[in-house]
Structure formats: C-alpha cells, structure tokens
C-alpha positions as CSV (number, residue, x, y, z in Angstrom):
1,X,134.4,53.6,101.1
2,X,133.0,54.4,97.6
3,X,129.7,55.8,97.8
4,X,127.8,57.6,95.0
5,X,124.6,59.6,95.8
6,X,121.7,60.6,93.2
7,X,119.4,63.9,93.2
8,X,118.1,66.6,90.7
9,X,121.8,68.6,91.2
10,X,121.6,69.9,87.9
11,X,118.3,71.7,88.6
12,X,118.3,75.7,88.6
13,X,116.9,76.1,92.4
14,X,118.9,77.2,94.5
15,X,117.9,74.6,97.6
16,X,118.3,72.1,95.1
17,X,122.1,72.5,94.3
18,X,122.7,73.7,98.3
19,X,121.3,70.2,99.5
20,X,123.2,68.1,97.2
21,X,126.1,69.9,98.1
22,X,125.3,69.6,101.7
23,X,124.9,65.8,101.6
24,X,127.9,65.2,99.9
25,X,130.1,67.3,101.7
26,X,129.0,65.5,104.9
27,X,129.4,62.1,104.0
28,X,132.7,63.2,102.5
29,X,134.3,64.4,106.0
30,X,133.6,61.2,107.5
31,X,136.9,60.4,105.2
32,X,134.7,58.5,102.0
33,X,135.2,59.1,98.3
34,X,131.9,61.2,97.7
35,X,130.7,62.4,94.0
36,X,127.0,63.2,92.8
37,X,126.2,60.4,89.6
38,X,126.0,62.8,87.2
39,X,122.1,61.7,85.8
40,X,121.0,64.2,83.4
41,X,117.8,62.4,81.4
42,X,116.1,64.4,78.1
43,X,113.1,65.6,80.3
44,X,115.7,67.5,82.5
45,X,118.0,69.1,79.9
46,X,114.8,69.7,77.2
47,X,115.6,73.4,76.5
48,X,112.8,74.1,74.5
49,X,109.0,72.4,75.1
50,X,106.9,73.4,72.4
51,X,103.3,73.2,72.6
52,X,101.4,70.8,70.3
53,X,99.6,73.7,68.8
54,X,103.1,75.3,67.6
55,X,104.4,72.1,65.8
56,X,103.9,73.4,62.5
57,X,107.8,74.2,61.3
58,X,106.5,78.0,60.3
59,X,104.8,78.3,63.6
60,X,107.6,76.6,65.7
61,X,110.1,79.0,63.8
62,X,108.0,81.9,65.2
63,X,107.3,80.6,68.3
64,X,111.4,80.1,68.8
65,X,112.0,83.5,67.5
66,X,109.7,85.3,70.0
67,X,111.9,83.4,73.3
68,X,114.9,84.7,72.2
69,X,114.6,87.7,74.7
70,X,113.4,85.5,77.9
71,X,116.3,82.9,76.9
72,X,118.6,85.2,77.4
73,X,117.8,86.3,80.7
74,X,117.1,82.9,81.8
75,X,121.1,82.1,80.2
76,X,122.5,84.7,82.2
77,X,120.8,82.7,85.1
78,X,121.7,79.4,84.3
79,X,125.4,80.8,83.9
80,X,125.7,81.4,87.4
81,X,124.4,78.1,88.5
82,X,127.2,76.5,86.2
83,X,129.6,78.4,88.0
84,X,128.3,77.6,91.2
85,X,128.0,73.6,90.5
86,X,131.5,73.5,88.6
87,X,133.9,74.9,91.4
88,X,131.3,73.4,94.2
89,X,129.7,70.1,93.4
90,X,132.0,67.3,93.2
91,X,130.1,65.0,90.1
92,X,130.9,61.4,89.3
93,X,132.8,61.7,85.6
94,X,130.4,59.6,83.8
95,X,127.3,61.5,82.1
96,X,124.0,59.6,82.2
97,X,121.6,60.7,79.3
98,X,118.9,57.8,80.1
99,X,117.7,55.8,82.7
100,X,118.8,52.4,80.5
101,X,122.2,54.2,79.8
102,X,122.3,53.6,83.8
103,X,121.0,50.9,84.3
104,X,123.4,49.0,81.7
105,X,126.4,50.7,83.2
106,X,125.9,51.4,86.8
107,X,128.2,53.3,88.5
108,X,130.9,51.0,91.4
109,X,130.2,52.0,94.4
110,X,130.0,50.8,97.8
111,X,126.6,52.5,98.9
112,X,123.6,54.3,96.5
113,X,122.8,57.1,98.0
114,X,118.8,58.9,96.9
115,X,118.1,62.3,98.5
116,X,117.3,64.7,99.3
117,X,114.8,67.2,98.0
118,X,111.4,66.1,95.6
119,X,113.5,63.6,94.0
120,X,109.7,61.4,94.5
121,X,107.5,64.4,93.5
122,X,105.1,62.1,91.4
123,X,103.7,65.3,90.3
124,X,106.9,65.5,88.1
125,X,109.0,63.4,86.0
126,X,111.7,62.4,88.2
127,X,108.9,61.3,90.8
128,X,108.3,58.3,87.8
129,X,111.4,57.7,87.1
130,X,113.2,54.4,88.4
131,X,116.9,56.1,88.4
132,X,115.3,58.2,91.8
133,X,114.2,55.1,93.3
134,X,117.9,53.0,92.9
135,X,116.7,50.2,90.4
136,X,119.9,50.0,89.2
137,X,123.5,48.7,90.1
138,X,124.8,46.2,92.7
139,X,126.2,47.8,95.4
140,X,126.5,46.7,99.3
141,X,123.6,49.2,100.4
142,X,121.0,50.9,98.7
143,X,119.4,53.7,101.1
144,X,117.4,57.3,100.9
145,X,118.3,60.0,102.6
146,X,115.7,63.0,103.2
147,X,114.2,61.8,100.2
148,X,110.7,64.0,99.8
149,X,107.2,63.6,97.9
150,X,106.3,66.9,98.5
151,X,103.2,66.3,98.6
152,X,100.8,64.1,101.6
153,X,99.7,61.9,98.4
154,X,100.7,60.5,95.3
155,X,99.6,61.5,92.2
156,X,96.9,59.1,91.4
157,X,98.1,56.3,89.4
158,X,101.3,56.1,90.8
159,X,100.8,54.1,94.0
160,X,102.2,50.7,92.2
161,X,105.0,52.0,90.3
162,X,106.0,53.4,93.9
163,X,105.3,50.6,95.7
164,X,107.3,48.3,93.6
165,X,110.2,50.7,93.2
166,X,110.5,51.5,97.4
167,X,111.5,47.7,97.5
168,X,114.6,48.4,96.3
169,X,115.7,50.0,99.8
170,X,117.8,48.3,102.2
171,X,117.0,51.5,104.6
172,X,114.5,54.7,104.0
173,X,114.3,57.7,105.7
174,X,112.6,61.2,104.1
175,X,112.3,64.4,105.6
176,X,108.4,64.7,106.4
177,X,106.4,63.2,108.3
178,X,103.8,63.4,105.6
179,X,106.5,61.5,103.7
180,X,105.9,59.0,106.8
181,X,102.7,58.1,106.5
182,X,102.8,57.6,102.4
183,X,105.2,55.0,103.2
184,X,103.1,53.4,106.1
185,X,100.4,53.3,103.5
186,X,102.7,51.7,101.1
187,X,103.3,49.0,103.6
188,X,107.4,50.4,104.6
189,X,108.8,51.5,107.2
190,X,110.9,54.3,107.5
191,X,112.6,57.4,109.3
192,X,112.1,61.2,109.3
193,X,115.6,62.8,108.9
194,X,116.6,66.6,108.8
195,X,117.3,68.4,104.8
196,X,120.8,68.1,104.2
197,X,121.8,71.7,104.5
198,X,121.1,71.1,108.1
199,X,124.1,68.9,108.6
200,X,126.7,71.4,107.9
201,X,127.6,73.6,111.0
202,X,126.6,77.4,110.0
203,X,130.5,78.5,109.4
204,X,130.6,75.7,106.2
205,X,127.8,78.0,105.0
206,X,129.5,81.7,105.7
207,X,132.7,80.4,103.1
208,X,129.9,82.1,100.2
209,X,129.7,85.3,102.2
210,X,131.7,87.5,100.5
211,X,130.4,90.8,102.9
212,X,128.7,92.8,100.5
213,X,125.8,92.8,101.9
214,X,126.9,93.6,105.6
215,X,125.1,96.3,106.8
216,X,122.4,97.0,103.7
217,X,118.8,96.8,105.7
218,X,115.9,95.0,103.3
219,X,113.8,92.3,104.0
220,X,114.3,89.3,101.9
221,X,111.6,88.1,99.3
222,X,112.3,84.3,97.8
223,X,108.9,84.0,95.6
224,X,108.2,81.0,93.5
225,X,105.1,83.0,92.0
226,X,105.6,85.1,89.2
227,X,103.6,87.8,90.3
228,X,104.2,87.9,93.5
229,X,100.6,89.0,94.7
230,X,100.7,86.8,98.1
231,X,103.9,88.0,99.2
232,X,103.9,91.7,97.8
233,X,101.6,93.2,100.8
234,X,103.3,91.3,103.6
235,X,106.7,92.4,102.4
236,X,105.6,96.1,102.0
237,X,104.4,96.3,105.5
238,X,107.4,94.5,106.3
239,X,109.3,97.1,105.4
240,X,108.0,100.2,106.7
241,X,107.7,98.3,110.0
242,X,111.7,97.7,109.9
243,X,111.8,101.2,108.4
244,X,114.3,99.0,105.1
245,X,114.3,98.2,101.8
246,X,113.0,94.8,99.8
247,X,115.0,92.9,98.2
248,X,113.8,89.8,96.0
249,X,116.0,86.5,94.8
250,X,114.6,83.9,92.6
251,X,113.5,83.2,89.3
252,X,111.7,86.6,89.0
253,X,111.3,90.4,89.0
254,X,109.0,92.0,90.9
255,X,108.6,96.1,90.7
256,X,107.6,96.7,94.1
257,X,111.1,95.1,95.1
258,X,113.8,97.2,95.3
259,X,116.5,95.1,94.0
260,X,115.9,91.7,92.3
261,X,119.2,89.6,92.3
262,X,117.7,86.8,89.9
263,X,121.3,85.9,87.6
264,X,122.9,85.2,90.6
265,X,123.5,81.6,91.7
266,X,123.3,79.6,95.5
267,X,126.2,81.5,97.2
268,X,125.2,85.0,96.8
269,X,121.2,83.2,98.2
270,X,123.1,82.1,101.1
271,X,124.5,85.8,101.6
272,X,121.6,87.2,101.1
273,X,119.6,85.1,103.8
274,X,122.5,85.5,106.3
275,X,122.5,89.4,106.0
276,X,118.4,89.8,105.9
277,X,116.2,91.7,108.5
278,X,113.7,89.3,107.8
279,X,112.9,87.2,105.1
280,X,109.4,85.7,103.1
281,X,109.3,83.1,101.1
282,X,107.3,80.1,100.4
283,X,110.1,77.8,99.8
284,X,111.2,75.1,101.9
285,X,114.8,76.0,101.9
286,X,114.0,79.4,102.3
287,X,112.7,78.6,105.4
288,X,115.5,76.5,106.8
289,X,118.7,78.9,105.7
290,X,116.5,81.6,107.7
291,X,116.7,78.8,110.5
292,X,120.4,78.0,110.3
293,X,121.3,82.2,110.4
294,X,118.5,82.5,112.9
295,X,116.1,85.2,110.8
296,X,113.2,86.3,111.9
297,X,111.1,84.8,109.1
298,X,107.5,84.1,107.4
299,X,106.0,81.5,105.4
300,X,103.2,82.2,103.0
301,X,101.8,79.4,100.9
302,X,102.0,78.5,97.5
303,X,99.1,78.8,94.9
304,X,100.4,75.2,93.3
305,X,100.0,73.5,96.8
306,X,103.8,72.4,97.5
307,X,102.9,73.7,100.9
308,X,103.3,70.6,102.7
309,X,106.9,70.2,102.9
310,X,106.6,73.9,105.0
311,X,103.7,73.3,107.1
312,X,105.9,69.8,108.4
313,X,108.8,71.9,109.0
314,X,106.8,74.5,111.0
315,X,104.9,71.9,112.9
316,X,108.3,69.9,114.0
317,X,109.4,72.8,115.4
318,X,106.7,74.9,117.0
319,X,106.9,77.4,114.7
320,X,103.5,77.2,112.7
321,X,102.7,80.7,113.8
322,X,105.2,81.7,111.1
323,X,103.2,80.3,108.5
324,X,101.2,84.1,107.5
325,X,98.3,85.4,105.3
326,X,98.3,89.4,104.6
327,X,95.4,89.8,107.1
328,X,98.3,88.7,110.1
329,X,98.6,91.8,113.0
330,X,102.0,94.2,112.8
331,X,102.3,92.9,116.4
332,X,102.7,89.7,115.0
333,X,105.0,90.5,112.3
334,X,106.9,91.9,114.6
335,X,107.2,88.9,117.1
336,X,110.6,87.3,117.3
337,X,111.6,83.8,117.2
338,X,113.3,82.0,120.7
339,X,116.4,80.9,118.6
340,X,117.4,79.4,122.2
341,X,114.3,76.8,122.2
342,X,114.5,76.1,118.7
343,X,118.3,75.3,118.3
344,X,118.1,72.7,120.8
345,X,115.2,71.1,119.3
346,X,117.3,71.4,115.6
347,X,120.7,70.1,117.4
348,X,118.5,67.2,118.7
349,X,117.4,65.9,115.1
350,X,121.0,66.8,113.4
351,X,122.5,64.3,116.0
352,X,120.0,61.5,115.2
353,X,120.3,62.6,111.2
354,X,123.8,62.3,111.6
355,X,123.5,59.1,113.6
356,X,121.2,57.4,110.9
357,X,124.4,57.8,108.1
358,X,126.8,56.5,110.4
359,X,124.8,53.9,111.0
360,X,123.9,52.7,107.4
361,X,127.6,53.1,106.9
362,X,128.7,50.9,109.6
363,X,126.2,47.9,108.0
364,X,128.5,48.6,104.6
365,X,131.4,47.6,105.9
C-alpha cells in the first residue's frame, strides 16, 4: 500500500522532525511504501521577515547587515537538522512550494496521512492552511493521526475555515483530549491517540546514542524561552540537590548552564534525554522522551500559553504533580516517578494507537 503522510518535517524543532520520523517509520514496518510529501510553502522557508518599518531599501540593507552574526549561528543549527532529515526522513521526491502547486498535482497514494504535532495550531500559518487539513488529492482514505491544536480553542475567526476543512476526514484522531472537545464543538467525532514517538519500542530510539554522554551527571534543560527565567532557579536547585552539572539543548544559550548544545540536531536530543539525571523543559516532547527513557522529570509552563498540550499529557497519566513552579519543596523535587504504574498505563494507549492505524488500513484495502 502507498500511503503518503503530511506534517511540518522541515521545521527546526527537534519533536517535530522525531515525530514525523516516528510515524513513518511505523507505518512503514507494517510492510507499506511510506514517504513524508515534501510541502514546503513560502511562509515556512521565508528566511528573512522584515518588519514594515525596515522596508525602506537603505534601511532593509542595514537591517540585513546587522543579522549577519545571529544567521550564522542559527546556519550552523539548521545544518545539523539537514543532516539529520537527509540520512533519516524518507521524503516523497516531489517539492511542493504552494498549497495550489498541491492541490493541481496531488501526490498517488493509497491513504493521506495528517499528523502529528501542531499541524492545526490556528495560532500559526499552517493551522490556516488547507494542505494540513487534506483538501487535496483522491486517495482511498483521508485520516489524521495525533494531529494537535495546541491550544483548548481556536483562534477566533477560524472556527468556519476549520469546520469546513475537518469534513474532509474519513477518520480523526488527535492527541489531546483538549483536541477532543474542539472537535465535539465543531460537531465531529473523533479519537485521542498517543504522539508518534510513542510507537517505536525505546531500542529504535538508542540507534542515535552514540555513548558520549554515558556517565557525565547534569540535569537536562530543554527551554523554549530565551531567557530562561522560569526554568533557571529550578534547574540550579536541581543541581546541587543531584550534586551535577546543567546542561541546556534548544534554540538557546543560557549562562547559568554549563554546556549548551544548541547546533546539534534530534539524535544527539535523544542522547541527551536518555543519559540525564533529570530533565526540565516545557516542551511536550521533552516530556514524553523523558517518559520513554523513564527520567525523573519536570514541567514548567510556557509564558506564550502552549501549556495545554503538557497539562493533557500529565493529566492522562497521573503525573500532574510534575507540572512545577520555583516555589515547589526539595522533597518534592526529589520524588521519583513509579515507571512500573505508568508503563502499563502508556503500553495500554500504544496498543489501541497502534490498533487505530491498523484499523484505518484494513478499510483501505
């Protein structure tokens, strides 16, 4: 069976590329032909926004010049993630600059495949964009998979657009149960599935382990905020508690960590996760690598409010005590998490994930 799945792969996050992968590599041991459409639109590539006030060509010149130093260091980033997504991600061969470039030449398949991630984050582009929702192509099925708003409400405005594009489903699941209720209110039913990275058994993810890190002691930072001010007295405690360095990986530097491993792309994050004492992040796949290797972890939310997606995940699982401000005890940083109780509870919702895409691929045939 052809089937051709569509999500922000090309975006430089590292849960981003590590669910896409995940997906596809599942689906693709069940024996199908598997590849990512390769959907790459202006708003996703645009290297350069410049701000209204800068459009004068003396200005703009200036304005260019001054990024030189920060594109640099954000190349060196995006460098790794190529590297990463070229040996890794198998991609469909056609390119897709536009939504009507797909749309007039849809790739054949047997099933569409949307998900996972914030691929209907109304908050941002993609969220409005038709190629996220399927409206294109012919094939046998059209279905999401983990597909996320982020969000427990759509960006006002967008309820129609949303409403008219969810018709083009023959199935939907999405990973929260926020997600849930958005579609109940939208008048569709759906399914709560597990992220994709949860599908793959833990030894899929050790291939990216290389060793270095076996035996260093830190406590892992993955920080979405630039400075860091949430996170920063948490992880300092953190580590005298565990009597071990901090270590930060992300999109920034932070001077109180004592490494920052930001040009590095998703194999050296899973490596880092597996080899942590403990880890802090407010990122939702922060949180579920530190599940799969079984870290003691802690959840500290986000000043932009993409909070929900955690607080969901904490909640299915019991584990909403892991969700921290810096006023929490040292007893209860130091409280362990019953792996035993919560990996039957996981193994539970991978069977019935896994069960869903069997299922949707048994109606294809």
């Amino acid at each position: 069976m052809i089937i051709r799945t569509i999500t922000c792969h090309r975006s430089y996050n590292h849960g981003a590329m590590l669910q896409t992968l995940a997906l596809v590599t599942f689906l693709s041991s069940l024996g199908h032909d598997v590849k990512v459409i390769d959907y790459w639109p202006k708003y996703m590539r645009a290297e350069h926004r410049i701000p209204p006030l800068y459009n004068h060509w003396g200005i703009r010149q200036l304005y260019l010049l001054a990024k030189i130093p920060s594109d640099i260091k954000r190349n060196r980033r995006k460098k790794a993630f190529k590297r990463f997504y070229l040996r890794y991600i198998p991609v469909a061969d056609q390119c897709y600059h536009s939504f009507e470039d797909l749309k007039q030449d849809p790739p054949e398949s047997d099933l569409y495949v949307a998900g996972s991630d914030q691929i209907w984050n109304t908050s941002f582009l993609n969220g409005k964009d038709p190629a996220f929702y399927l409206d294109f192509g012919t094939p046998k099925r059209k279905i999401s998979y983990a597909a996320s708003f982020a969000t427990d409400g759509l960006k006002v405005g967008t309820e129609p657009f949303v409403k008219t594009q969810l018709a083009n489903f023959d199935e939907i699941s999405v990973r929260e149960e926020s997600a849930l209720k958005i579609l109940n209110r939208l008048g569709y039913n759906g399914c709560v599935v597990v992220d994709p990275v949860f599908l793959l058994p833990v030894e899929q993810w050790d291939r990216f382990d290389k060793g270095a890190l076996a035996g260093e002691k830190y406590i892992l930072i993955y920080d979405f905020e630039p400075k860091g001010q949430s996170i920063e007295p948490l992880a300092k405690r953190l580590a005298r508690l565990h009597d071990c360095k901090i270590y930060s990986v992300g999109p920034y530097k932070y001077s109180y960590s004592d490494k920052n491993f930001v040009d590095v792309g998703p194999d050296v994050f899973v490596s880092l996760i597996k080899h942590a004492r403990c880890v802090i992040s407010n990122s939702f796949h922060g949180t579920a690598f530190s599940m799969i290797y079984h870290r003691d972890f802690f959840v500290v939310n986000r000043q932009d409010g993409l909070n929900v997606r955690m607080h969901d995940l904490l909640t299915r699982y019991d584990l909403i005590n892991r969700l921290v401000d810096p006023g929490v005890s040292d007893k209860d940083l130091m409280m362990g998490i019953d792996y035993n109780t919560l990996e039957m509870k996981i193994s539970r919702d991978i069977e019935l994930s896994k069960s869903f895409l069997q299922r949707q691929l048994e109606l294809v045939k």
